[in-house]
N, C-alpha and C positions, 0 to 999 in steps of 0.2 A: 207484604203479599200474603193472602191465603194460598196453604195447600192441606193436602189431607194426608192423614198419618194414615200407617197400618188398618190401625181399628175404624178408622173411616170417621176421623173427630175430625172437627176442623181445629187449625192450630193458627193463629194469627201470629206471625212473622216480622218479616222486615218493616213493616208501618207504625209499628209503636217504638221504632227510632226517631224519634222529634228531627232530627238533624236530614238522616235518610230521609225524611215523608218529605222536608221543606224543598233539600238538593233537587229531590224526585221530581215534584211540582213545578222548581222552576224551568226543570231543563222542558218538561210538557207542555206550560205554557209558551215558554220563547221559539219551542221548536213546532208550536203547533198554528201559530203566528208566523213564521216564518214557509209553514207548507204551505197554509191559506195563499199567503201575497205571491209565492213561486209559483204556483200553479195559475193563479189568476195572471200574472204576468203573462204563462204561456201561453193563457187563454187568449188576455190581448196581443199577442204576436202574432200568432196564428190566422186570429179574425183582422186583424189590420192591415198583414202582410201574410196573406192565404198563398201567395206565389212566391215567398222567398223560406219554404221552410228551414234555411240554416240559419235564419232570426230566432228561433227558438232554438237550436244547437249552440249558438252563440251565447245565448243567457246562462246554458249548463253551463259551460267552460267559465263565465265568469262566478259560477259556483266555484268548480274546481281546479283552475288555474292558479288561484295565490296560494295555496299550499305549499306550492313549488317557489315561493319567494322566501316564505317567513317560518318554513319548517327546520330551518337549522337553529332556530332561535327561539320557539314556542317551546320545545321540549325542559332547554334547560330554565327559563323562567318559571315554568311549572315547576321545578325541581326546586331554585334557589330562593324563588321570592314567594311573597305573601298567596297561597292556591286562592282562600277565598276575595280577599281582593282583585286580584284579575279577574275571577268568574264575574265578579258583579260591575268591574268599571268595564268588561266587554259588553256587558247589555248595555250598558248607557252609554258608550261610544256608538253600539249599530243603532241606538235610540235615535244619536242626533244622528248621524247619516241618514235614518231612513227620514227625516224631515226634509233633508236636502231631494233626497229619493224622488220625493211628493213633487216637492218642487221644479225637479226635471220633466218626470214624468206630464205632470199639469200643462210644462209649456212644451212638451211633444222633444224635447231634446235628447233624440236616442242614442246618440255618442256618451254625453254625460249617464245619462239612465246608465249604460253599461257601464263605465266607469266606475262609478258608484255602489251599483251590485259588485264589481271587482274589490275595491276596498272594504264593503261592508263584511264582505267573504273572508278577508285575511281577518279583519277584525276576528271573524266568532272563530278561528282557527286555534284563537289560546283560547278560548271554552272549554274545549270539548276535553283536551289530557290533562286542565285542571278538575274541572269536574267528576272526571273519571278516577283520578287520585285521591279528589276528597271523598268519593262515595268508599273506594275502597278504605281509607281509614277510618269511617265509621260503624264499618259494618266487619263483624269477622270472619274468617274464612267458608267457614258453612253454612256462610248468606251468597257466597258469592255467586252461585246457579240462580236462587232466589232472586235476587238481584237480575241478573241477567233475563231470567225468564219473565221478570217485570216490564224490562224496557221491552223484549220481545214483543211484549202484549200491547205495549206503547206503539211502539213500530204497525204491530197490524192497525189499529188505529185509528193511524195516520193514512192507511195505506185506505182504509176502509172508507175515511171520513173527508181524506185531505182535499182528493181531487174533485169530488162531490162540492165541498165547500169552499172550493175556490172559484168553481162553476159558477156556483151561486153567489157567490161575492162577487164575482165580477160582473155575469147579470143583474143585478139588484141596486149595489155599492158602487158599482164601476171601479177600474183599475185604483185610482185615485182612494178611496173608499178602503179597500185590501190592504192599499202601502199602510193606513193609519194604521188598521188594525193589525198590524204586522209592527209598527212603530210601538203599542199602545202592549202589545203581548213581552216586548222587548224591557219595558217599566215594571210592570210585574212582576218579573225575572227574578231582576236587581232584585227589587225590595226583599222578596222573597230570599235572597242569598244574605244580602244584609241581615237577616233576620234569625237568622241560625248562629248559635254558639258551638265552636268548632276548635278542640284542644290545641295548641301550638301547636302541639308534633306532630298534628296532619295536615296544619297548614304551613310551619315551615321543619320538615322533617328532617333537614341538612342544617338547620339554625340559621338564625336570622342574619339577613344579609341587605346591604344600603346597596341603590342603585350604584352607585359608584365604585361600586366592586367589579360590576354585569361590565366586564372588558372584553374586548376581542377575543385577549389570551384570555381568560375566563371560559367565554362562552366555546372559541376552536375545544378545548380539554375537554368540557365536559360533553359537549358534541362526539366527541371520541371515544368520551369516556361510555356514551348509550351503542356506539358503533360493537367495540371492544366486547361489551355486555351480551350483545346478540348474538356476535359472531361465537363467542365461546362459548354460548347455549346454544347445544347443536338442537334441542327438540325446539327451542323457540324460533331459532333461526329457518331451521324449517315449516314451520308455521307462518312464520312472516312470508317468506318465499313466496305462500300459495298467492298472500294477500294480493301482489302483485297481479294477478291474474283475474282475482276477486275483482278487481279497480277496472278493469276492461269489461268487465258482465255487466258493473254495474254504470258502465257509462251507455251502455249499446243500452239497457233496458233504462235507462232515464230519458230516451224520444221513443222508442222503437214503438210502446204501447200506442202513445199516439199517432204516431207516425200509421202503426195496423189498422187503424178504425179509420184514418183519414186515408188513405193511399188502398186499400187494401178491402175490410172487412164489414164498414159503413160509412161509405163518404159521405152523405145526408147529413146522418144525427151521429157526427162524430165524438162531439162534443159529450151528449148522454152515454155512449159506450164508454169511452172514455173514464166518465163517471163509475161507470158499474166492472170498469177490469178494477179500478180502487175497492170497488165494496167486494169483490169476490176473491182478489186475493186478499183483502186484510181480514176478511171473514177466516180464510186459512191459516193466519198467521195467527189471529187470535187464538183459534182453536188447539192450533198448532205448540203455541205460546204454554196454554192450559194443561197442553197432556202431555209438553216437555219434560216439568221436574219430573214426573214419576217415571218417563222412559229412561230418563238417567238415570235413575238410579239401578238399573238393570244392564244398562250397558257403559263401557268406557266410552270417552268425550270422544278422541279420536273413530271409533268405531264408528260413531253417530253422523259424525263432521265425511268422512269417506264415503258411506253410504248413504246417505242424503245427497253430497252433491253429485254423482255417479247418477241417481234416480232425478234429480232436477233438470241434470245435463239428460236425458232421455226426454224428458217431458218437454223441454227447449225448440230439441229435434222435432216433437210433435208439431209445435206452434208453426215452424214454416210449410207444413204437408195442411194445417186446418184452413176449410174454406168456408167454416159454418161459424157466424160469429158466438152460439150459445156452446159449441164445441169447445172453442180457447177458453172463454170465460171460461168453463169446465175446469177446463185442462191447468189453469191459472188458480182456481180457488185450491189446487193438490197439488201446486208447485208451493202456496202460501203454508199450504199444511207441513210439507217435510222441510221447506226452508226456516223456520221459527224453530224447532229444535237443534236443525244445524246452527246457527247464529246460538243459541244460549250454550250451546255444547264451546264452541270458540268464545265469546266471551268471559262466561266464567272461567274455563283454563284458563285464558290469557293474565285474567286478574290472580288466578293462584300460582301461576308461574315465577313471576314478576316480582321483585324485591320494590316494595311502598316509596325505598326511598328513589329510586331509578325508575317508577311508572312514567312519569311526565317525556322524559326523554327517551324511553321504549314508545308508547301510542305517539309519541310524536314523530317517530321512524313512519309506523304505519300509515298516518295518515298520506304523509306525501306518496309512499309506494302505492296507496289507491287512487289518489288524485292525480299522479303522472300516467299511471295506466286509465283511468275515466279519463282526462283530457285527450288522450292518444285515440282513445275509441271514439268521442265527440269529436274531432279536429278530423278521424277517419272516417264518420259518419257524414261529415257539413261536406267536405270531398266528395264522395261516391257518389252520395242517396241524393234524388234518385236516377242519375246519371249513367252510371254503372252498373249499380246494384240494386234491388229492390228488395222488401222486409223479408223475404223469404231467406234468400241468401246472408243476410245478416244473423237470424234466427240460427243455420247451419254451422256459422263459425262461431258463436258462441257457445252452440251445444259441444263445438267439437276439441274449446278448450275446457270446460269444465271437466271433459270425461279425460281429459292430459290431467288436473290437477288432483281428480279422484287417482286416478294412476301414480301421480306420484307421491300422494301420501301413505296409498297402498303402501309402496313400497321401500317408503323410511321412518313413518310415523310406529308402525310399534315395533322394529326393531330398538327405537328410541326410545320407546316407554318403556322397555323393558330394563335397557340400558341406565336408565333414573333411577325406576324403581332398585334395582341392584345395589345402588348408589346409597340412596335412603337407606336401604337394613343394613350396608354395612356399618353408615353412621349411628343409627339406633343401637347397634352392637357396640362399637365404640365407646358409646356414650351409659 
């Protein structure tokens, strides 16, 4: 990553890591492959079945539903066994599912279709806290914002380009078309991870172990053993805490966007709105992403993380009172902006908190605590909407837990930092 020092040089950073730049690129291409063909899928849900909008709440869930299968058991393979190996035989497993994908998809079989997306889902679930493990072992401590502030920039992006170019993939390509190239971004990956040389000790950091080790009693211990590790990080453990809540925000804004432009704000051309809440919030994130590292260095992680999500929960509230669509979009492009520092603020802690050899089975706690809260919010949304509730009201309770989890960081996060901190000098004395 570039950033700019003091004197206003540029100083080139994390990308002359050979291993970082390769990790980096795969996780870009497989994940930007995988927004294309999601978004084009909702496209065709929507346009197929204009009258059953919980056919698109149903495709989230079978995003985030298998996390809640295979999350007691991702962590510690992250931990015990080969990290880049699983990174790359997971691309090539959702490689050959997405073939099947095609296959369903082609002959209109929307049971299997779901299906399908359900496994492919648990599939890339040991991805992400191997990946996440290898990047931190290649890179040292005072990359790890850098880092984070990268993917940030990654995430706006997606955010900017994703839904835009699933539109168009699906006008163009048709659904069918998207699955390849969703398939095709997935082969890339691999090779790409294949392609990195990556010291033992950060691909097996606990030493090397045969599957035939990976037992019940094995896996129950160490499963225990990531429980035990949180629970006696009291700053971590309340960090995770909030995650929980995090995973409900972000399951209501994984339809709600669409759901405002079709129900709501342009039922016409819901489809280009749609398009353009992508380009205006990832234009924020970007931006947002950019002037990150330097706001941190000026203020503590937690500081950032409180008051950002405090100001996102306000802007939220705004979204159910807008009746002007260039208004949200507004209001959307400065929710992209303070969100992209909050996100680099909690990532990087989380990778400086976290002992290398226990990362896998820590993100692999979080995951599920998002994905059990995102499916509760989907499974609450396919319910309601729009039955009960319409996007305003939905807009309303999500602003009104954000400003609970601002609230309660408030009120434990730096009594805890300080309590660390204390900790640290009297070690340094010590020592």
């Amino acid at each position: 990553m570039i950033k700019f020092s003091g004197k206003g040089g540029v100083i080139i950073g994390i990308f002359q890591n050979r291993n970082f730049r390769k990790l980096f690129f795969a996780m870009f291409t497989s994940q930007l492959g995988t927004t294309v063909g999601n978004m084009a899928f909702a496209f065709y849900l929507l346009d197929r079945f204009s009258n059953q909008p919980s056919y698109a709440t149903l495709a989230e869930l079978m995003y985030a539903l298998p996390t809640l299968f295979v999350f007691f058991i991702v962590g510690v393979l992250a931990d015990r066994m080969d990290r880049k190996r699983i990174a790359e035989n997971s691309d090539w497993i959702r490689a050959g599912l997405t073939v099947l994908l095609f296959i369903a998809v082609y002959n209109e079989a929307l049971f299997f279709v779901f299906f399908i997306l359900f496994i492919r889902s648990a599939v890339a679930k040991f991805f992400t806290p191997v990946e996440t493990s290898l990047v931190q072992g290649v890179l040292n401590k005072e990359q790890y914002m850098q880092a984070a502030g990268l993917n940030q920039t990654v995430v706006g992006m997606f955010m900017l380009f994703g839904v835009g170019l699933g539109a168009l993939a699906y006008k163009f390509i048709g659904i069918e078309g998207a699955v390849i190239a969703d398939g095709i971004s997935f082969i890339i990956s691999a090779f790409l991870i294949r392609s990195c040389t990556i010291p033992n000790e950060v691909r097996l950091p606990n030493g090397k172990a045969e599957w035939r080790d990976i037992q019940l009693r094995t896996v129950l211990a160490d499963f225990r053993q990531g429980i035990a590790y949180i629970v006696q990080y009291k700053l971590l453990l309340s960090i995770i805490f909030g995650f929980f809540i995090f995973g409900i925000i972000n399951g209501g804004f994984a339809v709600l966007p669409i759901f405002t432009m079709k129900y709501k704000l342009a039922p016409d051309s819901y489809e280009t709105y749609s398009s353009l809440f992508s380009v205006f919030l990832g234009t924020g994130f970007i931006i947002g992403s950019i002037i990150g590292n330097p706001i941190m260095k000026s203020m503590k992680p937690y500081q950032m993380i409180i008051g950002g999500i405090f100001a996102t929960g306000l802007l939220t509230l705004s979204f159910g009172f807008t009746q002007n669509v260039w208004i949200y979009l507004s209001l959307i492009f400065v929710t992209g902006l303070i969100l992209a520092p909050v996100n680099i603020a909690l990532n990087g802690w989380m990778t400086e908190l976290v002992d290398p050899k226990i990362m896998g089975r820590v993100s692999a706690w979080i995951d599920p605590l998002m994905m059990s809260a995102h499916s509760l919010a989907l499974g609450a949304v396919a319910i309601v909407f729009p039955r009960w509730v319409n996007v305003d009201t939905m807009y309303y309770v999500l602003a009104l837990l954000m400003f609970v989890v601002s609230f309660y960081y408030l009120l434990v996060l730096p009594r805890l930092v300080r309590q660390r901190e204390a900790v640290l000098v009297k070690e340094e004395i010590s020592m």
